[in-house]
Every structure is written in C-alpha cells, then in structure tokens.
C-alpha positions, 0 to 999 in steps of 0.5 A: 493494373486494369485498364480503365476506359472513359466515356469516350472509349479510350483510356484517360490518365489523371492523378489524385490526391489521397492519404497514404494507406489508399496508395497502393489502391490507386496505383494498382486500380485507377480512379473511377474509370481512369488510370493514375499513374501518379498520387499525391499523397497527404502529409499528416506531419505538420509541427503540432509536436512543436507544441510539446517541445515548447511546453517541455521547456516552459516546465523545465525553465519553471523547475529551475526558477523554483529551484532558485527560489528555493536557494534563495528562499529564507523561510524554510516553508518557502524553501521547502514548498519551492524543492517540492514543485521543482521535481515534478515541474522538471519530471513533465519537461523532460516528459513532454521533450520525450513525447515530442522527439518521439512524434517528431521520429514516428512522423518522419518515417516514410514508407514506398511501396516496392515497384514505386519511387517518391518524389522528395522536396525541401521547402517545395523544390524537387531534391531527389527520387526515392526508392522503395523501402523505408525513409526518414524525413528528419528536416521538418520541411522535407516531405514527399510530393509525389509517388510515381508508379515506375515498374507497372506496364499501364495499358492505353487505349486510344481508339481513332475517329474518322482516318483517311486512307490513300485514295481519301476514304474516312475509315470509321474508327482504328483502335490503338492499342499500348503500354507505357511505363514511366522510367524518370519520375522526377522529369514526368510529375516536374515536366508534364504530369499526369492530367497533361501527359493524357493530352500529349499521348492521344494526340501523338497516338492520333498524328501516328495512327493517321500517318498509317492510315495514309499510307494503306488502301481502302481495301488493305485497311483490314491488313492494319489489324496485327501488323507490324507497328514498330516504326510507330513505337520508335516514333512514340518513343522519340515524341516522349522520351523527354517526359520520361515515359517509354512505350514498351509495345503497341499493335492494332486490334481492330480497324472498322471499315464504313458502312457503305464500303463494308457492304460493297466489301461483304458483297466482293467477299461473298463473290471471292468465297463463291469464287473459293466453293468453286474452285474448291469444287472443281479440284475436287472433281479434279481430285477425284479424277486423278484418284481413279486414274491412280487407282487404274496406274495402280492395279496396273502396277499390282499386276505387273508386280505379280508377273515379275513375282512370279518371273523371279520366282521361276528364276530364283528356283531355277538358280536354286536346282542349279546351285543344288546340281553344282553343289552336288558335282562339287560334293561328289567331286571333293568326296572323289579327291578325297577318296583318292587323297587319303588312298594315296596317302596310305599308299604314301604311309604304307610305302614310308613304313615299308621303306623304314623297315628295310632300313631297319632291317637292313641296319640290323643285318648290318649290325649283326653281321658287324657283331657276328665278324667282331665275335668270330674274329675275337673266338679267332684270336682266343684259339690262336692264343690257346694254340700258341700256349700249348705249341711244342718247343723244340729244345737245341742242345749245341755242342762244340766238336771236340769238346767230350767233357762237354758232349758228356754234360750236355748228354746229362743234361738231355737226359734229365730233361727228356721226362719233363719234356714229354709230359709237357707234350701230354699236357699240350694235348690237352691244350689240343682239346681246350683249343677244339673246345673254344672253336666249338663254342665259338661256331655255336655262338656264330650259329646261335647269332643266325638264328637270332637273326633269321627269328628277327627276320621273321618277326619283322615279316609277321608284323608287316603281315599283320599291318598290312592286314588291318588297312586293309580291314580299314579300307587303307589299303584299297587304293594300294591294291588297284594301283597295284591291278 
C-alpha cells in the first residue's frame, strides 16, 4: 500500500464508500491522499426480483382460473379459447419464477478479496467476519457492511511539533514513523472506525513521542534517529489492542533541532571536526615518526640477520666438513672391518673345509682299512678252507695181537686201498696249488685295495691344491697367508 500524506505532513485514515469493483482499488491505493484501511461497499441487491416472483404467481393463478373456466365452461368456443389462454398464461409464470430465482441466486453471490475479511450483518446487526473467497448471501436482509484490509502492514506517519527535551527546550519537529495492521476486524469497524481510529493513533503517537523526548538531552536529540523504539511499540500495542490493530514495527527517522541551537551545534561540530583535523594531523606526524624509527629497527634488524646468516653459514659448513670427515673415518673404518670380516671368514670356511676333508679322509681310511681287514680275513678263511680240503688222512689199521685171520685181512685190505690213497695225495697237491693260487689273488686284492686308497689320497690332495689356488686368485685367501706371516 502507498502511504499517503495529508496536508499537514502526517498521514490521514478514513473509509469510503464505493461499489465493489473499485474495492480493491481503494484498499491498496488510498483515497485522495489517505490511507482507507475500511470500505463500505454499495449493495445493489434490493427486492426488485420480488417483482417477478409476484408477477410469475399472478400468471399461474390466472392459468388456473382459466383452466377452471374451461372445465366448466358449456360452450365449446368458451372452452376452447379458456384451454388456449391457460398454457401460455402458465408457461410466463414459471418463466418469470425462473427468471426470479435466477436473480435472487446471482445477487446473493459475494466475492472477498484474498487478504481481506467482510464484516456480515442481518437486519443491521453484526453477525460474523467472513473470509476471502466466495459467499452466498441466501437471506434477503443478510448483506456485507464492511471490508476490512486484514493482511497489509499500512504505513502511518505521524510527525510531531514542538517537543520538549529534559532541560525544556522545544525541539522543531520528531517524525515518527509505523506499521499497523488490523487483526479483528469486527472489533475496529463495531468499536472505533477508521475516521476516529486516525484521531486516537496521532494522539497516542504524540503522548509516546513526547514521553521520549523527555527523556533525552538537548544535545542527544539527534541520537533519537534510529534508536531502539521498542518500549514505544509494546506501549502502542497495549493503547490499541482493544480496537483490534496491532503495530507491527515503529522507529524515528528524522529529529530537527532549532534553529538558534542548530547554529550553536553547527559551530560546536565545526570546533569538534578542527578539533578531529588536528588530532588526525598530529597522529599523522605521530605515524610518520614511528614509521622512521621502524624502518631504522628494521634495517637494523636486516643487518643483524645478514651477520647471523652468514654465522650459520660458517657454521652449517663447518658441521658439514666434519660430518664429510667423520663419515670418511667411519667408511674407511667399516671398509676395514669388513676387510678383516670377510678374511676372517674365508680363513673360517677354509679351515671348516679343511677340518671336513680330514674327516672325510680320515672316515675313508677307516672305511677301507675296515673293508681291506674284512677281505684279508675272508681270503683267510677261504685258504684255510681250501687247505683243510685238500689235507692228508691218515688211515689206522688196528689189528688184534694174536688174531692171523684178521692181520691177513686186514693186510688185504691196506693193500687194495695203498693205490687210491696215493692218488688222493697227487690230487692234494693240486689242491696245494689251488690254495697258493686263492693267496695270491687275495695279496692282489689287499694291493689293488692300497692303491685305491693311495689314488684317492692324491685326488683329495689335488682338489684342496686347486681350491686353495683359486681363493687365492679371489683374494680369499689374503688375510690367511698374513696371519700365517
């Protein structure tokens, strides 16, 4: 909604009367230079479509009269010019009922603008508030009275003449500055009404705008403009409450001082904004001062810096040649353990490999000594065989004394067996050979066994050779044959 300004500088409220298509035209623009908060709207409705209800049941009591008549009629022309009448008559009856119902239900519609409510009455007294949207307004005296704007904030201003501060000095004026909005509307149009709300608000905004001023000095006056007005507000809404209208934000834009004491205070403001160039000038120079003795802290700092740079740089590379020399101790000493690490590790695997040859060797001698014993002992035992086969047997012949018939048999017998016995001899002697035979094979075999052994002996001795030849080639050896200097 605009706000609207009367003559006197402040805003004005009033309600107007007008039709209901220049509603919304009021409500949201004003009325020559005033808010209208409230319009009372013209109802066009009236009876006049009583008219044709009381026309529609003349025709119809007319068609049934003639339709009577013609009942009861003797002639047949009476009759017939009666039935003739009698439909049409009724056809403009129900015709002009039709017509009547259909005025009465288009003139009952009413239509409230969203962000209003109507104020409904019944032969003038106040029955409800109605809300946006359409109504049917089916009882002949049931009308809208009012409509009331209930959503809109409108704007008041309401500029105050004359106020007096605390030590009594009238200021020139104090404009005040508010929103309102009506939340009962039935209790604003019953209780007050726009034209005499316009006269409570101004004088309750005057009464609080001089309560104010009271309060405040002369030369605080200007400190009014934009300050915390809240305590006003509570105070309005407690004043107004009770016509249904709650203010919804208030401040003060603008306080105008008098002239004599807007001079005396343009003249203390020109000796406060000297006062503020000097100030500003001397801190200037103060700034300016304090500026040169940081540059000369600085630059001094600079070259402090610079000599500790370089300090730590003498430093840093001092550590550093000595980091390099102790790195260089410790390289040389590590390459030095582990010089005489890794010769005393192939002295280590040397003398191990050594140790394990022997005991190689020695288990090998062991072993064929072993086998070489074993052998001879068998060959031994095979000759002894041999010999023990092929041995003389003697042969006893035992005779009785004194028994001839025996000695005589018994000489017969020896006789007989004297040939076989002596080419049993010749056979053992050949055995004699067979056994010097089996002696010989078996010191052959002893001396090819030695000579094994001796072959093995001088292998073993030729890969030790060779292997201590090529640690030596790799260097193995070197810490072997210092020790051994």
């Amino acid at each position: 909604m605009n706000q609207s300004v009367n003559a006197g500088g402040g805003s004005s409220i009033k309600e107007s009367l007008a039709s209901w298509g220049d509603l919304a035209g009021l409500l949201r623009g004003g009325d020559q230079g005033s808010i209208v908060p409230v319009v009372i709207p013209r109802d066009n409705r009236g009876l006049r479509w009583m008219v044709l209800v009381w026309f529609g049941l003349f025709a119809l009591a007319s068609a049934l009269v003639m339709a009577v008549n013609a009942i009861t009629s003797s002639t047949v022309v009476g009759e017939f010019g009666y039935s003739l009448l009698a439909l049409p008559t009724m056809l403009v009856g129900l015709f002009s009922l039709a017509a009547a119902v259909l005025w009465w239900w288009r003139g009952s519609i009413v239509e409230i603008e969203e962000g209003t409510h109507g104020v409904l009455t019944k032969y003038g007294a106040i029955v409800r508030a109605i809300g946006p949207g359409r109504h049917y307004l089916w009882h002949p005296w049931s009308r809208v009275d009012f409509v009331v704007d209930t959503r809109t904030e409108i704007p008041y201003t309401a500029p105050v003449v004359a106020c007096p501060t605390r030590e009594n000095v009238p200021l020139k004026s104090i404009e005040f500055f508010l929103k309102f909005q009506i939340i009962d509307p039935i209790r604003f149009v019953a209780i007050i009404g726009a034209s005499n709300f316009d006269l409570v608000l101004s004088s309750a905004v005057q009464d609080a705008i001089r309560q104010r001023s009271r309060m405040v000095n002369t030369e605080s006056a200007y400190d009014l403009r934009g300050s915390n007005v809240e305590d006003m507000r509570r105070l309005l809404n407690t004043n107004l409450e009770k016509y249904g209208v709650r203010i919804t934000g208030c401040n003060i834009p603008d306080v105008q001082l008098p002239n004599q004491y807007q001079q005396h205070l343009a003249t203390r403001e020109r000796v406060a904004k000297e006062l503020v160039a000097y100030e500003q000038e001397w801190e200037l120079t103060r700034k300016r001062r304090i500026d040169t003795l940081l540059m000369d802290i600085e630059r001094s700092k600079k070259t402090r810096d610079a000599k500790i740079v370089e300090v730590n740089a003498s430093l840093n590379k001092a550590r550093k040649d000595v980091a390099q020399m102790l790195e260089e101790q410790e390289t040389e000493a590590q390459r030095v353990r582990y010089e005489i690490e890794t010769h005393g590790r192939a002295d280590l695997v040397a003398a191990e490999n050594e140790a394990k040859a022997q005991r190689r060797l020695a288990t090998a001698y062991r072993d064929n000594r072993a086998v070489l014993e074993y052998e001879l002992a068998r060959r031994r035992l095979d000759v002894g065989a041999v010999l023990a086969e092929r041995a003389p047997r003697p042969v006893v012949v035992q005779t009785e004394p004194g028994a001839g018939d025996s000695s005589a048999l018994s000489t017969l017998l020896t006789a007989q067996l004297l040939p076989q016995m002596l080419d049993g001899a010749g056979s053992r002697s050949g055995g004699g050979d067979t056994a010097r035979e089996a002696l010989d094979s078996a010191q052959g075999a002893i001396a090819a066994a030695a000579e094994r052994q001796q072959r093995m002996a001088d292998e073993y001795q030729r890969q030790q050779s060779e292997q201590m030849r090529q640690q030596f080639e790799r260097g193995e050896g070197y810490g072997r044959s210092q020790g051994r200097r």
